[in-house]
PyMOL Python script that loads the backbone (N, CA, C, O; Angstrom):
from pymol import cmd

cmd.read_pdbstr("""\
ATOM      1  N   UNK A   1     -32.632  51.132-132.821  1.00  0.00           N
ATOM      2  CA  UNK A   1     -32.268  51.830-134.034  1.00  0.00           C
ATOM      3  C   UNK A   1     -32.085  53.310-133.679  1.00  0.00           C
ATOM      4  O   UNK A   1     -32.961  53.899-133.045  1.00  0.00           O
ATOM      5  N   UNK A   2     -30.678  54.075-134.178  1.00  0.00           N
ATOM      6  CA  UNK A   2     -30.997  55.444-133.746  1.00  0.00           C
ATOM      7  C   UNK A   2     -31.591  56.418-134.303  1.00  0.00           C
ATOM      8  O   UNK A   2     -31.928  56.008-135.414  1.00  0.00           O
ATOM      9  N   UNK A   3     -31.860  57.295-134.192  1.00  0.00           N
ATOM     10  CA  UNK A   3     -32.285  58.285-135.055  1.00  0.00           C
ATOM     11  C   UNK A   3     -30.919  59.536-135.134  1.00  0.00           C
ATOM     12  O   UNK A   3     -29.978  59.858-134.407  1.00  0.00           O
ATOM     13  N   UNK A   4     -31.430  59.927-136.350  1.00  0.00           N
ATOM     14  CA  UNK A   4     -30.163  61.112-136.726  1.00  0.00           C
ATOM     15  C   UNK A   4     -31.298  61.911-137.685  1.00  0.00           C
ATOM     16  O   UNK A   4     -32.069  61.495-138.549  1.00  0.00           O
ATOM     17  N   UNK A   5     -31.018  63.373-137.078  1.00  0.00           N
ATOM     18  CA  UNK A   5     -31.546  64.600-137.841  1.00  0.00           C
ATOM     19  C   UNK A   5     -30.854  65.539-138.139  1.00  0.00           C
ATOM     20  O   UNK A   5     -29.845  65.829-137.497  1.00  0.00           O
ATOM     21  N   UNK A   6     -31.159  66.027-138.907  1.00  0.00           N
ATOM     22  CA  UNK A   6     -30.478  66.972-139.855  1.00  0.00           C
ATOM     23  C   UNK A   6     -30.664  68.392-139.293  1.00  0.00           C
ATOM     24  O   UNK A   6     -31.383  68.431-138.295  1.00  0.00           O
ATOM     25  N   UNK A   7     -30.182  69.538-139.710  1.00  0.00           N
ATOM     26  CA  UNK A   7     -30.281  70.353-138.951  1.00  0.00           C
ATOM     27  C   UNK A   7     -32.197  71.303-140.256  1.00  0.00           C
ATOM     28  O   UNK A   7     -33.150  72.036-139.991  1.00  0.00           O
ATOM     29  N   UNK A   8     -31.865  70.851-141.035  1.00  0.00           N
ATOM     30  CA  UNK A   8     -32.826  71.159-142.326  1.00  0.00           C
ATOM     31  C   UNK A   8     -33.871  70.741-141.723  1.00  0.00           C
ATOM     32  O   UNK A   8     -34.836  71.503-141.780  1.00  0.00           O
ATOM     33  N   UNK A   9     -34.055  69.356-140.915  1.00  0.00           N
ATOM     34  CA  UNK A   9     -35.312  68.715-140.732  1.00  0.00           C
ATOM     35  C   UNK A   9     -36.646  69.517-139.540  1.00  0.00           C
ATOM     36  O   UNK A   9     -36.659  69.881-138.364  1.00  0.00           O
ATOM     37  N   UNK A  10     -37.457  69.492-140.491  1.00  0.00           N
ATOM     38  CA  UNK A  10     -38.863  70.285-139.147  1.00  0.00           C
ATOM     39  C   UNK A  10     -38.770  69.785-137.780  1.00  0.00           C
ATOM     40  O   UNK A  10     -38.608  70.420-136.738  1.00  0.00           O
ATOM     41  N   UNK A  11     -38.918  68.361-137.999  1.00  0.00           N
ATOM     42  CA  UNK A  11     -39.052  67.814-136.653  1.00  0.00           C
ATOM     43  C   UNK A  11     -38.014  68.343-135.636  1.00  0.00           C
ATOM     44  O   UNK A  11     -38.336  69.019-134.659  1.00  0.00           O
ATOM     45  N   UNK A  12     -37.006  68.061-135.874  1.00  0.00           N
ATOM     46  CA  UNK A  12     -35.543  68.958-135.007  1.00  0.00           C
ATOM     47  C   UNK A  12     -35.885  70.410-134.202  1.00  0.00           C
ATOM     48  O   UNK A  12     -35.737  70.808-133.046  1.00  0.00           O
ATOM     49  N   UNK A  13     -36.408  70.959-135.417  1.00  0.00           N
ATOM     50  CA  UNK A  13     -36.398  72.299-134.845  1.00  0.00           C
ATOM     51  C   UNK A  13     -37.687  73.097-133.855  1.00  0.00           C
ATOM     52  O   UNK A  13     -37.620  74.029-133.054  1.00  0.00           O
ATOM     53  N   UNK A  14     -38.938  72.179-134.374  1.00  0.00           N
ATOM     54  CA  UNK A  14     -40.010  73.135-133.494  1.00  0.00           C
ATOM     55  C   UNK A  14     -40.455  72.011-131.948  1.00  0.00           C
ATOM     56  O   UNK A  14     -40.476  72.193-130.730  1.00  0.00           O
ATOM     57  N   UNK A  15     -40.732  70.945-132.804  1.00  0.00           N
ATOM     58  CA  UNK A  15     -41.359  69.645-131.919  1.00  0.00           C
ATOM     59  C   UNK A  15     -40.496  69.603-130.745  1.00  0.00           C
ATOM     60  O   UNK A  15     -41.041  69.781-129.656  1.00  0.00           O
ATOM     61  N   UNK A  16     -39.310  69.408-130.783  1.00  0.00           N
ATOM     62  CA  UNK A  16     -38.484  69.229-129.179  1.00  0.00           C
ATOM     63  C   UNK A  16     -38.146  70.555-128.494  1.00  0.00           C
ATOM     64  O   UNK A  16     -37.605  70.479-127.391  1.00  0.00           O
ATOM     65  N   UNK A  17     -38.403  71.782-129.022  1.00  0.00           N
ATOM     66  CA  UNK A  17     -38.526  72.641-127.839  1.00  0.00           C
ATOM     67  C   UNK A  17     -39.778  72.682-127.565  1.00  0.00           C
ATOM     68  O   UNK A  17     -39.861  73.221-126.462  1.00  0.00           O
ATOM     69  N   UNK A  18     -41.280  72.293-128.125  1.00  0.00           N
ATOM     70  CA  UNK A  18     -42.281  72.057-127.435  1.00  0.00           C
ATOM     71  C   UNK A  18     -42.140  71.347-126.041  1.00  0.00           C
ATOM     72  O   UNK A  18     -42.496  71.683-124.912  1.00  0.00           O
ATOM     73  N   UNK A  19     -41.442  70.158-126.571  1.00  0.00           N
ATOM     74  CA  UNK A  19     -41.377  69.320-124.888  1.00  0.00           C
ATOM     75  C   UNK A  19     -40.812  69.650-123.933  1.00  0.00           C
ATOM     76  O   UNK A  19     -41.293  69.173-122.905  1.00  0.00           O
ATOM     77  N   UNK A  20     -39.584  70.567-123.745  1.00  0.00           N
ATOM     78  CA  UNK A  20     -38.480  70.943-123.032  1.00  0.00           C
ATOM     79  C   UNK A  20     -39.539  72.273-122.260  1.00  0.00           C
ATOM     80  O   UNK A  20     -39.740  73.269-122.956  1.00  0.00           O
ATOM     81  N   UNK A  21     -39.883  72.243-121.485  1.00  0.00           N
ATOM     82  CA  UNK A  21     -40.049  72.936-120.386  1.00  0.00           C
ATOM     83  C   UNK A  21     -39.346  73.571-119.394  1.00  0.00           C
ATOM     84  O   UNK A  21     -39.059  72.913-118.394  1.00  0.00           O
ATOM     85  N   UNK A  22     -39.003  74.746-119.473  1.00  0.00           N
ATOM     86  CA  UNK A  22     -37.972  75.303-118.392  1.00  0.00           C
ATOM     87  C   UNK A  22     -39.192  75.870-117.212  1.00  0.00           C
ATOM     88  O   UNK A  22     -40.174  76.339-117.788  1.00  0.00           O
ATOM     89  N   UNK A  23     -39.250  75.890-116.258  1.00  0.00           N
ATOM     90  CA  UNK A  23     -40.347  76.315-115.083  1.00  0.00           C
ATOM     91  C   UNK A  23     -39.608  75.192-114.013  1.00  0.00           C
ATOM     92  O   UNK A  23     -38.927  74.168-114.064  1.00  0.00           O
ATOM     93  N   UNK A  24     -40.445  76.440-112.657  1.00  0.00           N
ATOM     94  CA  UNK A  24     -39.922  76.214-111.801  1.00  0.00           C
ATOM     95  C   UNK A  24     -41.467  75.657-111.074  1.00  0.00           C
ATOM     96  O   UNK A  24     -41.708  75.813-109.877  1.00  0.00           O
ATOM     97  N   UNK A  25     -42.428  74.989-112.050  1.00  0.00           N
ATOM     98  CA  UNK A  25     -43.359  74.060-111.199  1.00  0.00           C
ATOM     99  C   UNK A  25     -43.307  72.965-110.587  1.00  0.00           C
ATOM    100  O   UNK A  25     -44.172  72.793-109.727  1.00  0.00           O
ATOM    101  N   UNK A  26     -42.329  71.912-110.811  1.00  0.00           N
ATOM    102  CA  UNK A  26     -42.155  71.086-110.288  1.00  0.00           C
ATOM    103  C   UNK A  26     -40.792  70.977-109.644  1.00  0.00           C
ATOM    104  O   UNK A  26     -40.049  69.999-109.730  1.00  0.00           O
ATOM    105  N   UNK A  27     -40.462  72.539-108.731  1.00  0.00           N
ATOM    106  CA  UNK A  27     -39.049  71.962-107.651  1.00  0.00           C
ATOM    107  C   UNK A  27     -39.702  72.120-106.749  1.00  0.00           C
ATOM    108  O   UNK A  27     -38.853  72.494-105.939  1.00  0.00           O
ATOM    109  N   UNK A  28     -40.964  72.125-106.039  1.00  0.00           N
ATOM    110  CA  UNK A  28     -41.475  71.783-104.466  1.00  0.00           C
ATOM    111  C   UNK A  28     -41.283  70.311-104.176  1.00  0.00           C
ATOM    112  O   UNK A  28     -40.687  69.764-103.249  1.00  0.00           O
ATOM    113  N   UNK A  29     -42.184  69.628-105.586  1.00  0.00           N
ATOM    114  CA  UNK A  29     -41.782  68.194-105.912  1.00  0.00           C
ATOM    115  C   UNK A  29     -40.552  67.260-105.357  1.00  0.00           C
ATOM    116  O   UNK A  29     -40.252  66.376-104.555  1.00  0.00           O
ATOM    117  N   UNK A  30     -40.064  68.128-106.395  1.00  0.00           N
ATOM    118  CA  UNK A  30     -38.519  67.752-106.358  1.00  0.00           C
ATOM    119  C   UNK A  30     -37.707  67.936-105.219  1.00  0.00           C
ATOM    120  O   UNK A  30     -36.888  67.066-104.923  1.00  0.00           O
ATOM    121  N   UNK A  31     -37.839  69.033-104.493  1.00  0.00           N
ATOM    122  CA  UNK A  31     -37.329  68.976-103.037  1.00  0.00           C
ATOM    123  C   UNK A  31     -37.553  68.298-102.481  1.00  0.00           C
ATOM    124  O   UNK A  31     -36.631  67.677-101.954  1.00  0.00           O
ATOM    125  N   UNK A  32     -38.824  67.956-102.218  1.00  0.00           N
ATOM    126  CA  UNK A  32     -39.949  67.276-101.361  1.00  0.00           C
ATOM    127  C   UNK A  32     -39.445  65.854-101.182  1.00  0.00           C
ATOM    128  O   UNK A  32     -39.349  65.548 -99.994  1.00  0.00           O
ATOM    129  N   UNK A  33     -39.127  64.987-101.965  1.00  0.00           N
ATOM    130  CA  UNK A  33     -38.670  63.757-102.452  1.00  0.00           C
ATOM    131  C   UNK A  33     -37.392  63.799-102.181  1.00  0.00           C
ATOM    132  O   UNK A  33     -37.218  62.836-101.434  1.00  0.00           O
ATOM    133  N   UNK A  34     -36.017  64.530-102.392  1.00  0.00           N
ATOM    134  CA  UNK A  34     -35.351  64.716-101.516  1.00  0.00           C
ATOM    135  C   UNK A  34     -34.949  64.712-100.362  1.00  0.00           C
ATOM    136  O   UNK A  34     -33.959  64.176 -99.865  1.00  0.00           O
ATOM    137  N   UNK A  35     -36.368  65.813 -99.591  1.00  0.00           N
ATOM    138  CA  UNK A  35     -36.307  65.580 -98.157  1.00  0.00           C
ATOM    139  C   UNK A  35     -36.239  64.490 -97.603  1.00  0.00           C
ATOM    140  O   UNK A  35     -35.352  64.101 -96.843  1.00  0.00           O
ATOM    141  N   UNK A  36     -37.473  63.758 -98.066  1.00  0.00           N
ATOM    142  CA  UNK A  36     -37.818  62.462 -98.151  1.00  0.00           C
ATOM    143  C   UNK A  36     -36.984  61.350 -97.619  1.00  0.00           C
ATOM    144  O   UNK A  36     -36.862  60.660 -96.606  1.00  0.00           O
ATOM    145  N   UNK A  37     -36.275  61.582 -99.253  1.00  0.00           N
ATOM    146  CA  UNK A  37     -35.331  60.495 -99.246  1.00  0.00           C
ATOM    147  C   UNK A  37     -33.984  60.788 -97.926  1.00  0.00           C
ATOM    148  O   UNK A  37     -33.436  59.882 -97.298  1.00  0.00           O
ATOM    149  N   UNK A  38     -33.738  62.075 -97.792  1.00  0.00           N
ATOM    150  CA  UNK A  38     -32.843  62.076 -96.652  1.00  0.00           C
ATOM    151  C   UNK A  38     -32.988  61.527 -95.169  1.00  0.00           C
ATOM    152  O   UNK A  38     -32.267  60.932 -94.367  1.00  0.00           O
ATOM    153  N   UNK A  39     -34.591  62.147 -95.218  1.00  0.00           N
ATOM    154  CA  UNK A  39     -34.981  61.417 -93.339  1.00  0.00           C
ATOM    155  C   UNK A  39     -35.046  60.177 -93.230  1.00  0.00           C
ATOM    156  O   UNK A  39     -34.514  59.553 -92.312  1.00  0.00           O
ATOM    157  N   UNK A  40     -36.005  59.444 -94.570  1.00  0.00           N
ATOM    158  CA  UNK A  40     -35.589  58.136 -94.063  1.00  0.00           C
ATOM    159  C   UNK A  40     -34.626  57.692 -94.222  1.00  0.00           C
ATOM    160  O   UNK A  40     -34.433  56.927 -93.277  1.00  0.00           O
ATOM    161  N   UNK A  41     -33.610  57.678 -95.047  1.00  0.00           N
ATOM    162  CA  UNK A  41     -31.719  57.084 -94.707  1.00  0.00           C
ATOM    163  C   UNK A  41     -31.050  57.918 -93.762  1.00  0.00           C
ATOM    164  O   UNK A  41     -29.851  57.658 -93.662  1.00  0.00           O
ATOM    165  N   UNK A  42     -31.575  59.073 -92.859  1.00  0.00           N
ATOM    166  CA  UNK A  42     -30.784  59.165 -92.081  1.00  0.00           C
ATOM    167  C   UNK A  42     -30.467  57.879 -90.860  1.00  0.00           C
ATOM    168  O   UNK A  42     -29.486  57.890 -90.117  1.00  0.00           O
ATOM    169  N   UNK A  43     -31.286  57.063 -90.865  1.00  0.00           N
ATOM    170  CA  UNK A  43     -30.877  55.553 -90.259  1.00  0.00           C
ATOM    171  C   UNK A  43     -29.279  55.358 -90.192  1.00  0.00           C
ATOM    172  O   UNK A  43     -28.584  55.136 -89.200  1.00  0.00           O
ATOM    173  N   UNK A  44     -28.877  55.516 -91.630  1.00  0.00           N
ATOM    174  CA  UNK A  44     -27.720  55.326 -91.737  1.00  0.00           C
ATOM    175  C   UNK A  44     -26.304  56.027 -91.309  1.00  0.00           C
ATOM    176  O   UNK A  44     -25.194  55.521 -91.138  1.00  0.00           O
ATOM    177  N   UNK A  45     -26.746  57.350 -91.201  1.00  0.00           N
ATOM    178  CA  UNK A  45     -25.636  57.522 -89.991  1.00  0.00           C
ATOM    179  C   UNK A  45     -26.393  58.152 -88.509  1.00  0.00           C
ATOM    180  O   UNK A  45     -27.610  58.229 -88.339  1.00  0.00           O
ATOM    181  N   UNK A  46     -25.667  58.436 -87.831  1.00  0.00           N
ATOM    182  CA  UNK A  46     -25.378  58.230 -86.184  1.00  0.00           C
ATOM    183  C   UNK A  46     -26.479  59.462 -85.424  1.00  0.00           C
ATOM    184  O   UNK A  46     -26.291  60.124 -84.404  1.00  0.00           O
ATOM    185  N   UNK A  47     -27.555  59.450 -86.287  1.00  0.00           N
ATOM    186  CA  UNK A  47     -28.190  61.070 -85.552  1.00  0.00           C
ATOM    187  C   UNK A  47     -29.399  60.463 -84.474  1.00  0.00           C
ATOM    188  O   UNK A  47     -30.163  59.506 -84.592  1.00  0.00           O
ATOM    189  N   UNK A  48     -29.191  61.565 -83.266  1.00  0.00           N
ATOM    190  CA  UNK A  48     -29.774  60.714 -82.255  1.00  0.00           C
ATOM    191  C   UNK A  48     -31.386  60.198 -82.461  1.00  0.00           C
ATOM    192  O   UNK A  48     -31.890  59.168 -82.013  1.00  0.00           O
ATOM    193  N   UNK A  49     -31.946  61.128 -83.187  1.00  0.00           N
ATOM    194  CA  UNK A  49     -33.489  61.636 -83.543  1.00  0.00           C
ATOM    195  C   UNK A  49     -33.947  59.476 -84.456  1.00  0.00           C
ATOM    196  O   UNK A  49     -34.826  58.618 -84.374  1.00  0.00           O
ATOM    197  N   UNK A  50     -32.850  59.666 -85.051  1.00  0.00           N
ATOM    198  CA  UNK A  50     -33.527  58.512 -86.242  1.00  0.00           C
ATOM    199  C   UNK A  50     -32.157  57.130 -86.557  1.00  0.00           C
ATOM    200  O   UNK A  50     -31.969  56.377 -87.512  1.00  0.00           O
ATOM    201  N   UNK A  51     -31.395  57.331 -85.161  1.00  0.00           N
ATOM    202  CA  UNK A  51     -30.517  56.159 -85.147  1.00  0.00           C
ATOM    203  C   UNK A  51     -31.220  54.929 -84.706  1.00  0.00           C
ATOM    204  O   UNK A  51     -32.070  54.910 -83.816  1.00  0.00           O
ATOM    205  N   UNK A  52     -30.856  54.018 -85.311  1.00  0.00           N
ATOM    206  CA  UNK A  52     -30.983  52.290 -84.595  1.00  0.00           C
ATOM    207  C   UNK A  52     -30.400  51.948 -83.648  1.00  0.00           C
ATOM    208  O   UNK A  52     -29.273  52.422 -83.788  1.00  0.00           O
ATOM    209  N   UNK A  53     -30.453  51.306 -82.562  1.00  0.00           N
ATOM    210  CA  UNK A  53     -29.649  50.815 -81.514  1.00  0.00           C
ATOM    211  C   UNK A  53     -29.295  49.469 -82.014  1.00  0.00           C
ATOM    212  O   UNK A  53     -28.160  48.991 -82.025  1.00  0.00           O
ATOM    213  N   UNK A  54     -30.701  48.742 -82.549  1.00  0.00           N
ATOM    214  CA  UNK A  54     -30.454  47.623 -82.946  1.00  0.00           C
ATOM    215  C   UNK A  54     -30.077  46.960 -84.261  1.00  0.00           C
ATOM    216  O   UNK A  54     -30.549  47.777 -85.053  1.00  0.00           O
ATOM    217  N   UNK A  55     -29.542  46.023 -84.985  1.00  0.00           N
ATOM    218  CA  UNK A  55     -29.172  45.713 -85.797  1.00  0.00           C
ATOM    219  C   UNK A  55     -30.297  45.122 -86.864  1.00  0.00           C
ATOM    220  O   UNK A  55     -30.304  45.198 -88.093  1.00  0.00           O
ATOM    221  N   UNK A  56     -31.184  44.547 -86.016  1.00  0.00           N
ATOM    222  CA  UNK A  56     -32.698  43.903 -86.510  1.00  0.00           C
ATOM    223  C   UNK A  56     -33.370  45.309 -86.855  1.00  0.00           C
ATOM    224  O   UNK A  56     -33.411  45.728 -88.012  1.00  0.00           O
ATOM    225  N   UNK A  57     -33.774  45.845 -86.016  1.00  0.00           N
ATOM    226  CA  UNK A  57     -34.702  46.762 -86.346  1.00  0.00           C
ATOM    227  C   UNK A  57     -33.913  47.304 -87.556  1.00  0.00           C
ATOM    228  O   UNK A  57     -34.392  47.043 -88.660  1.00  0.00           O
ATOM    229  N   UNK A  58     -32.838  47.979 -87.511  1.00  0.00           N
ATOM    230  CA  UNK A  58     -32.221  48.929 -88.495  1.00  0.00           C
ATOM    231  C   UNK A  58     -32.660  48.325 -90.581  1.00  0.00           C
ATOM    232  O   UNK A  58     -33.029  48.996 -91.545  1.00  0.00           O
ATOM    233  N   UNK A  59     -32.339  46.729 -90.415  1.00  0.00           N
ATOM    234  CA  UNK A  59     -32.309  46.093 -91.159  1.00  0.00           C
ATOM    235  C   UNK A  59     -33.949  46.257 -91.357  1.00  0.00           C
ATOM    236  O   UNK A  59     -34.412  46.841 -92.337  1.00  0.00           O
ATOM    237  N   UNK A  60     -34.706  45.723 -90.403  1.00  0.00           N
ATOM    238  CA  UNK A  60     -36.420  46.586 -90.922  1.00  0.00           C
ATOM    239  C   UNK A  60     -37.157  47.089 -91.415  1.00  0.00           C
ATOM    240  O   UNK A  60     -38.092  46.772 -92.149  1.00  0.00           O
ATOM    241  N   UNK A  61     -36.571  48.413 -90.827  1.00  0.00           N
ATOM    242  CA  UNK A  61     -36.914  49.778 -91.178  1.00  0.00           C
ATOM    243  C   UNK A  61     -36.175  50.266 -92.972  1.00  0.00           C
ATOM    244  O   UNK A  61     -36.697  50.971 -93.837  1.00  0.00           O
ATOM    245  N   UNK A  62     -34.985  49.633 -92.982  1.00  0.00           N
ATOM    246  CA  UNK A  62     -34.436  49.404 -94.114  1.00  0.00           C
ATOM    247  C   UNK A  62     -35.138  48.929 -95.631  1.00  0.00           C
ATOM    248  O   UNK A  62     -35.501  49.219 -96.770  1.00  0.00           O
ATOM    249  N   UNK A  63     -34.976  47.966 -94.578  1.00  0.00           N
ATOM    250  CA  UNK A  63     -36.239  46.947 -96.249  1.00  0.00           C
ATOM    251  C   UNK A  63     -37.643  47.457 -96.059  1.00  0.00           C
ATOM    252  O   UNK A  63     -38.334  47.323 -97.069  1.00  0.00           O
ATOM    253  N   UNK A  64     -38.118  47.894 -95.240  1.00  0.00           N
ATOM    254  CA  UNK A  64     -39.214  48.414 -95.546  1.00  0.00           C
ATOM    255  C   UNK A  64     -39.379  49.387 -96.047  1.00  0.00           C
ATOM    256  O   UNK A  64     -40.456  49.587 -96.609  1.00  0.00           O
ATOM    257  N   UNK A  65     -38.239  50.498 -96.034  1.00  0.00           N
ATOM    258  CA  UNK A  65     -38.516  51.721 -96.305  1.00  0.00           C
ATOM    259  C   UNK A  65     -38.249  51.510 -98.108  1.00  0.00           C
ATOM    260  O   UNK A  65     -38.952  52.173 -98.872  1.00  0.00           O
ATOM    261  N   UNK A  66     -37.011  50.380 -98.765  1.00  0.00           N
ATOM    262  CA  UNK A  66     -37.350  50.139 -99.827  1.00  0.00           C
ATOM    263  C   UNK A  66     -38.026  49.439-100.947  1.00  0.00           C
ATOM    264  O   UNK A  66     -37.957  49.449-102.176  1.00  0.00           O
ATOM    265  N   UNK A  67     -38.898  48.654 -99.773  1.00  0.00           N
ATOM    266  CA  UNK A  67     -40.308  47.802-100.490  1.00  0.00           C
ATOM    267  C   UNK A  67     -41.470  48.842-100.911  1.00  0.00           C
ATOM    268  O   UNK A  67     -42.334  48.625-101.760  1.00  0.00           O
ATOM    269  N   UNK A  68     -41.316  50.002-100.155  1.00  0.00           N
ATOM    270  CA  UNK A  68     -42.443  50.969-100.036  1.00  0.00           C
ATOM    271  C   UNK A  68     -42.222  51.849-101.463  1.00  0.00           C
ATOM    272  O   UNK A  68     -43.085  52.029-102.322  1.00  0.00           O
ATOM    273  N   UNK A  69     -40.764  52.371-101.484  1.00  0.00           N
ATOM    274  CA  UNK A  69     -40.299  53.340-102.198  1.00  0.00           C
ATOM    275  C   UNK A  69     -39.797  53.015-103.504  1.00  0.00           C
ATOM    276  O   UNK A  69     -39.604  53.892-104.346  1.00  0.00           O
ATOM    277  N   UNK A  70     -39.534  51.551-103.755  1.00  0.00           N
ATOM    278  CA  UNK A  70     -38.758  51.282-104.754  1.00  0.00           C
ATOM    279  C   UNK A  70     -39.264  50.126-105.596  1.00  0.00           C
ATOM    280  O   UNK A  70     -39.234  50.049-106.825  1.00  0.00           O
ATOM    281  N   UNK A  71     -39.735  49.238-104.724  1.00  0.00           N
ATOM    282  CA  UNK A  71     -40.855  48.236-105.438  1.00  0.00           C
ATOM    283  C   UNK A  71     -42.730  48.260-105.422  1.00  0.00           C
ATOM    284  O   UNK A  71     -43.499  47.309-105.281  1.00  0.00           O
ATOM    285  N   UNK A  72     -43.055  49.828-105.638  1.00  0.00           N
ATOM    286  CA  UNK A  72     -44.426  49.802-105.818  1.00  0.00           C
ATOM    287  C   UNK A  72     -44.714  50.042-107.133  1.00  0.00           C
ATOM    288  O   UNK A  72     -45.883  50.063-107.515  1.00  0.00           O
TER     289      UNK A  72
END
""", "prot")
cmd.dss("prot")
cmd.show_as("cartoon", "prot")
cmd.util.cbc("prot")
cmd.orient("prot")
């Protein structure tokens, strides 16, 4: 069901800029998880540090890295 507010209505006006938070506390976070997410898919392309030779392993390291990250 949607909701629709009026521009008259209280709720509209004070309650949802309570929630809206502008700060810069959670972009270490947010980088962080980024980083993250870049080193381990760098698998996927050709860098010498974190390439696969093998096709098994690659596939591995793969599903493991998204059993860990994506199904906990």
């Amino acid at each position: 069901m949607p909701f629709y507010f009026r521009k008259e209505c209280p709720l509209n006006s004070g309650y949802l800029r309570k929630l809206h938070v502008i700060s810069k506390r959670y972009t270490q976070r947010i980088e962080r998880h980024n980083l993250n997410l870049r080193q381990h898919l760098a698998r996927l392309g050709r860098k010498s540090q974190s390439f696969s030779k093998s096709v098994e392993l690659h596939d591995k390291v793969i599903g493991h890295y998204l059993n860990i990250k994506h199904y906990q």
